[in-house]
GUDRENPA-665751 format. One line per field, with one value per residue (C-alpha): residue number from 1; residue in one letter; x negated, y, z negated. Coordinates in steps of 0.2 Angstrom, whole numbers, plus 5000, padded with zeros to 4 digits. Layout:
<atoms>
seq: (NUM	...)
type: (A	...)
X: (X	...)
Y: (Y	...)
Z: (Z	...)
</atoms>
This chain:
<atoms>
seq: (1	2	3	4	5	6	7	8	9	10	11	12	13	14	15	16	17	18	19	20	21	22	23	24	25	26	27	28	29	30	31	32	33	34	35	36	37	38	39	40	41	42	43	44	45	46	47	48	49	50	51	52	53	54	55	56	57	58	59	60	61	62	63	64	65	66	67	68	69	70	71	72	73	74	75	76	77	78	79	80	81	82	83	84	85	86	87	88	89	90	91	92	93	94	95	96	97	98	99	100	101	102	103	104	105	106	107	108	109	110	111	112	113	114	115	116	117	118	119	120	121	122	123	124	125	126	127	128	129	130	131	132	133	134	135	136	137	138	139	140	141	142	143	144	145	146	147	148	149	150	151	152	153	154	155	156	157	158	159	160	161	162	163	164	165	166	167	168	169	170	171	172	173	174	175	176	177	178	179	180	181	182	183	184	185	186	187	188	189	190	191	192	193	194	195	196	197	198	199	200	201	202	203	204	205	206	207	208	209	210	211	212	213	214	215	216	217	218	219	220	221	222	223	224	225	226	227	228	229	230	231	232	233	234	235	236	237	238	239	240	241	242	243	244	245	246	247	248	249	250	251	252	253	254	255	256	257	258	259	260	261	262	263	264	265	266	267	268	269	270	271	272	273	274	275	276	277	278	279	280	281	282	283	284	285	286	287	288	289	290	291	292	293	294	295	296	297	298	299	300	301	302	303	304	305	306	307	308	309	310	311	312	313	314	315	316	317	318	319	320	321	322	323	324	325	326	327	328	329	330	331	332	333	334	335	336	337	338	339	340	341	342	343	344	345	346	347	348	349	350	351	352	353	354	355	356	357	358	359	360	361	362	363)
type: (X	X	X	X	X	X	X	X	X	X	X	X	X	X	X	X	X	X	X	X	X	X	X	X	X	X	X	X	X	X	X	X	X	X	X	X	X	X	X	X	X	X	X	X	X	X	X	X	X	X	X	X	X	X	X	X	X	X	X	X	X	X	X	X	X	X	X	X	X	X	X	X	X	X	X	X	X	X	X	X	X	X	X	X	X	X	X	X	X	X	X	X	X	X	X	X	X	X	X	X	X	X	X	X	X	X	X	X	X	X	X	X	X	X	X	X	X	X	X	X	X	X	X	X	X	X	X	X	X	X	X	X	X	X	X	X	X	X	X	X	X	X	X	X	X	X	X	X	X	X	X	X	X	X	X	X	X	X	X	X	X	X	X	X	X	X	X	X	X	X	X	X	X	X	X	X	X	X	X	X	X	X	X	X	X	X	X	X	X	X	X	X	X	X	X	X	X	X	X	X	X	X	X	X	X	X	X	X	X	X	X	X	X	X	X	X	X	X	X	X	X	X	X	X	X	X	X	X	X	X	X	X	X	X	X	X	X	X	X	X	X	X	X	X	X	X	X	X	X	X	X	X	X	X	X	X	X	X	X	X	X	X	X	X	X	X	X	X	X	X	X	X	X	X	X	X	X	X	X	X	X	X	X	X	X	X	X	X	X	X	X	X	X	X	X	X	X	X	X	X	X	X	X	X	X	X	X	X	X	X	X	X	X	X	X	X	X	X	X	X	X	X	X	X	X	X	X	X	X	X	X	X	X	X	X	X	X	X	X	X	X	X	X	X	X	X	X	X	X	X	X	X	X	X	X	X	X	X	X	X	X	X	X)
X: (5538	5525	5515	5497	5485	5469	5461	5467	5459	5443	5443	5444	5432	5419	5421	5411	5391	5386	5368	5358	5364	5363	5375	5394	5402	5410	5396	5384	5398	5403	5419	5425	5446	5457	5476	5491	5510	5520	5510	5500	5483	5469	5452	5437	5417	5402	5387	5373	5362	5364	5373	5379	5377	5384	5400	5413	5410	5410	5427	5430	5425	5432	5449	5451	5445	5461	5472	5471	5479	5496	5510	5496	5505	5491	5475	5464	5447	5439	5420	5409	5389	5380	5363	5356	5339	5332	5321	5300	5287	5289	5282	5281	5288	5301	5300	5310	5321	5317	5330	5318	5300	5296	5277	5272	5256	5245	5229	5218	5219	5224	5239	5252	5257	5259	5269	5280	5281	5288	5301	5306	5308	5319	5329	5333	5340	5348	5357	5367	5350	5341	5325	5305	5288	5271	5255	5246	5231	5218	5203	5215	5233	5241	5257	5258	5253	5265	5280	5275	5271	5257	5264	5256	5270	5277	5274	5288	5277	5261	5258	5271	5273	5290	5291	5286	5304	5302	5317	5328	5315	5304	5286	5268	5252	5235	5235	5244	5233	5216	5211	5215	5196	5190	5182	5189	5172	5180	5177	5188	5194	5196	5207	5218	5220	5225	5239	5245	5248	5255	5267	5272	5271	5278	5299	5306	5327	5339	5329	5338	5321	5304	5292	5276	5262	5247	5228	5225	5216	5218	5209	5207	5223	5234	5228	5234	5251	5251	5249	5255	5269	5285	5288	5303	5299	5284	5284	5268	5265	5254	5254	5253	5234	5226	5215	5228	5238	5223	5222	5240	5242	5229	5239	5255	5247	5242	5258	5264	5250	5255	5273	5279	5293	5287	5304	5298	5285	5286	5277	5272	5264	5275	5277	5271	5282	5275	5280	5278	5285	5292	5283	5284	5268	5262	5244	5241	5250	5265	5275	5264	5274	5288	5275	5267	5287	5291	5273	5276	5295	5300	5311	5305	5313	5309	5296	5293	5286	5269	5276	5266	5282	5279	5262	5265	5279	5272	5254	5266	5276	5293	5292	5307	5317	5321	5315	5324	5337	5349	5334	5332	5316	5327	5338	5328	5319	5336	5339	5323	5329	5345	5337	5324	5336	5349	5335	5331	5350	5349	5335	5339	5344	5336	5348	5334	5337	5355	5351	5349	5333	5334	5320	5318	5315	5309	5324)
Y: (4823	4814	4798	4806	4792	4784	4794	4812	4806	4803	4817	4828	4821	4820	4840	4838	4834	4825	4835	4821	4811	4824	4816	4814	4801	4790	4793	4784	4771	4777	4778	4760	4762	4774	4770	4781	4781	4795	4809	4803	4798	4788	4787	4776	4780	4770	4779	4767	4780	4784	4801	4803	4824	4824	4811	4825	4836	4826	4819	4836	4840	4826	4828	4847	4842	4828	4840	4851	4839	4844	4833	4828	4832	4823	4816	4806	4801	4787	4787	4772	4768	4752	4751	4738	4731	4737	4729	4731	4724	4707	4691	4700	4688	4698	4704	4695	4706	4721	4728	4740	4748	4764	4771	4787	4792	4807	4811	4818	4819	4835	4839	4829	4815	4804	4819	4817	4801	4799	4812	4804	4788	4796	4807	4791	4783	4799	4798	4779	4767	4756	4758	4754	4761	4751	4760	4755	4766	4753	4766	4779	4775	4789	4781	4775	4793	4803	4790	4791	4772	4764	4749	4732	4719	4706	4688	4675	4660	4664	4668	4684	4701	4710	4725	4741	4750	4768	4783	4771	4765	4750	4751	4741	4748	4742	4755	4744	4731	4741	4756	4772	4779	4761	4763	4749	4745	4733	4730	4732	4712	4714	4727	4721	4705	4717	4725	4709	4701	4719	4719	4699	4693	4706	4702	4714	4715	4717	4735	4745	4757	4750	4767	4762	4778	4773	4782	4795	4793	4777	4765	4746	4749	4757	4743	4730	4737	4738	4721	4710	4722	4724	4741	4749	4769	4780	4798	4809	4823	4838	4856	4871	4872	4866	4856	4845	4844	4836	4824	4820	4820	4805	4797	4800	4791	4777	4772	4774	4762	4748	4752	4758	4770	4788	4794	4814	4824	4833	4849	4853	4868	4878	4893	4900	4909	4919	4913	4931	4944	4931	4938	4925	4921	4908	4903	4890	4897	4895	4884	4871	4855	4861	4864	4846	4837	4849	4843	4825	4823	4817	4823	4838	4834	4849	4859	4861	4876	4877	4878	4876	4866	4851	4848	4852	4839	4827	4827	4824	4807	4816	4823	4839	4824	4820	4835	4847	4836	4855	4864	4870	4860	4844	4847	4849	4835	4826	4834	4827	4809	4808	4816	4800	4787	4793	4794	4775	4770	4773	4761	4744	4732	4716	4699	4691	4685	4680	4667	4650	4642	4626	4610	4594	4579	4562	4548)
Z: (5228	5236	5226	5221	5229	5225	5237	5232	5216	5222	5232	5217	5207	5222	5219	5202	5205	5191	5185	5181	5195	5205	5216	5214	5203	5217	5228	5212	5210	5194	5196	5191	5189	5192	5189	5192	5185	5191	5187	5175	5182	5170	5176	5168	5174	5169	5167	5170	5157	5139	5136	5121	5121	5136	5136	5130	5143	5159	5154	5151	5169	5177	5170	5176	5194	5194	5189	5201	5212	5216	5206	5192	5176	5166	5167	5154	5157	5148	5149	5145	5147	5153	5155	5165	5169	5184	5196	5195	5204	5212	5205	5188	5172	5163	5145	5133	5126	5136	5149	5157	5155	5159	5157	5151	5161	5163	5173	5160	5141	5130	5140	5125	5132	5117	5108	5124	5125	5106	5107	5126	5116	5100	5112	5123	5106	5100	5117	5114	5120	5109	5111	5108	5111	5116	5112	5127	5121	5111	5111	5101	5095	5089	5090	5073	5065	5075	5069	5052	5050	5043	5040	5046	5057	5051	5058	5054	5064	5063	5084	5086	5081	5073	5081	5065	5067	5061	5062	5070	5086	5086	5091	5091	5091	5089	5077	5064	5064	5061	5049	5055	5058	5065	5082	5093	5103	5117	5134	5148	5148	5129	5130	5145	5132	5119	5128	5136	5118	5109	5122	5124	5108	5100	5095	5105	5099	5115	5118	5134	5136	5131	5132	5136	5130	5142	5139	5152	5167	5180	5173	5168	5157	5171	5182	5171	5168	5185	5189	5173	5166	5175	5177	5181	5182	5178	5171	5175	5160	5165	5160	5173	5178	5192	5183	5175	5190	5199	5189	5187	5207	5206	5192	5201	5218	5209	5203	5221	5228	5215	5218	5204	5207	5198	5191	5188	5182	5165	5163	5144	5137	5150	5143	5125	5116	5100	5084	5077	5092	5103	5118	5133	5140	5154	5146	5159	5174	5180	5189	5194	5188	5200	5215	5211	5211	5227	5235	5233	5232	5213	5202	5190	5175	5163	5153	5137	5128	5119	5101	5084	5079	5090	5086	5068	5068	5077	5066	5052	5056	5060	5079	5084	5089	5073	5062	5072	5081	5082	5088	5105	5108	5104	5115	5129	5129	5125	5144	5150	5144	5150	5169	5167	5164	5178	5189	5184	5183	5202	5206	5211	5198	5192	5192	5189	5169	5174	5186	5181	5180	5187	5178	5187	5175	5177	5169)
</atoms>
């Protein structure tokens, strides 16, 4: 019998394409070892994403592709995850103890971004990572509210900020530092200050995924994250209608003039679906999310239904993450958080934190 090489091995698992990836796993460089004794064949892949709802079934996959190959009596597939911190743009200062930023953006309000935002961040953890959220909106933090946290941070020395850690995720939020009906009546240059301090001097602790809720529109804010925060992906939020997806089109071209990668858009409020019949119904159209990533060339990475549930959920500190975590609604957007951070996991990584830094002293 003839010996079953490395290559017959990879050519069976380059059968499988891996649907977050969308690519195969050798092609991805996933595939890290791959050892052979007779006919027993062992195979480790590293998944550069968190995917803890989906671990079982790739190795499950992976391991029927190998042993399909003639003389295989027996195939065991290890899968690991290593998420590493991916490259934003130039000339930007890292954020200690942040791997990776991604921002949450939308071209208008109303079309529940924040709602989005928070269940991206609790299906990312849910998933393996550890994760925080930035409330980038000064004017109206709802962050707080929609985690169920009112507490106010801790500071140990007096000039930084422990992160409010709520169902598991950390976050900060100028919502925690001011009554929840007080009107922050700032001016642009205030504001940008505001952010710039909530998201540096804020302890951050060894986060993979740092989700950063921006205010609708493109506007001093935006800018600022643009030029000051290192940014390694964006996702748009819009629902069907034209209108929306006029403004999210601008939202999406600013991120491409600043060059910060867009990693997908999200459509919400897809579909409603009658808590009382179940009729389907398309309130705001139909299909327009998938015209804008077709239009533009990003990644559509799912829809979510207009459900009481979410809202409901969300209004009441304990969002269908981690109310519902079985639910279908859960789920999907457990989907849309693995498609994000495959899509990231992709990107260009950033050595920058693991080189030395070199100081010149005077003896």
């Amino acid at each position: 019998m003839a010996e079953i090489s490395k290559l017959q091995v990879e050519t069976a698992i380059k059968s499988y394409t891996d649907p977050y990836l969308e690519k195969d796993l050798v092609s991805a460089g996933a595939v890290k070892d791959i050892k052979i004794d007779g006919g027993k064949v062992a195979v480790t892949v590293s998944l550069g994403f968190p995917a803890a709802g989906y671990v079982a079934d790739l190795a499950k996959e992976v391991k029927a592709k190998v042993e399909t190959i003639n003389g295989v009596s027996s195939a065991e597939v290890t899968v690991n995850v290593n998420i590493a911190s991916h490259a934003a743009q130039k000339g930007i200062k890292h954020v200690k103890g942040v791997k990776n930023i991604i921002a949450v953006a939308s071209g208008k309000g109303g079309v529940g971004k924040s709602t989005t935002a928070v269940n991206l961040a609790l299906a990312l953890q849910a998933e393996g990572a550890t994760v925080g959220i930035l409330d980038a909106d000064i004017y109206g933090p709802s962050q707080p509210r929609m985690l169920g946290s009112n507490a106010k941070p801790d500071s140990q020395d007096g000039q930084s900020l422990e992160p409010v850690i709520s169902h598991g995720i950390q976050s900060m939020s100028i919502g925690y530092l001011i009554e929840e009906e007080t009107p922050m009546i700032w001016r642009g240059p205030m504001v940008t200050q505001a952010l710039d301090q909530l998201l540096n001097d804020t302890n951050w602790r060894e986060v993979d995924y740092l989700i950063i809720d921006l205010p609708p529109g493109t506007g001093d804010t935006q800018l600022t994250l643009a030029q000051k925060v290192p940014v390694s992906g964006a996702v748009i939020v819009t629902t069907p209608q034209d209108i929306a997806l006029l403004d999210a089109r601008k939202g999406l071209k600013m991120f491409e003039k600043v060059e910060v990668p867009v990693l997908g858009i999200i459509e919400n409020m897809s579909i409603h679906i009658c808590s009382k019949c179940g009729h389907e119904e398309h309130i705001f159209g139909q299909g327009g999310g998938q015209r804008m990533s077709d239009d533009y060339d990003v990644a559509f990475l799912g829809a979510l239904p207009l459900d009481i549930s979410i809202r409901e959920q969300a209004d009441s500190g304990k969002p269908t993450v981690v109310n519902d975590p079985q639910g279908r609604i859960a789920q999907i957007y457990r989907e849309i958080a693995r498609r994000v951070s495959a899509k990231l996991s992709l990107r260009a990584k950033d050595h920058s934190t693991k080189f030395p830094k070199i100081v010149i002293q005077n003896n």
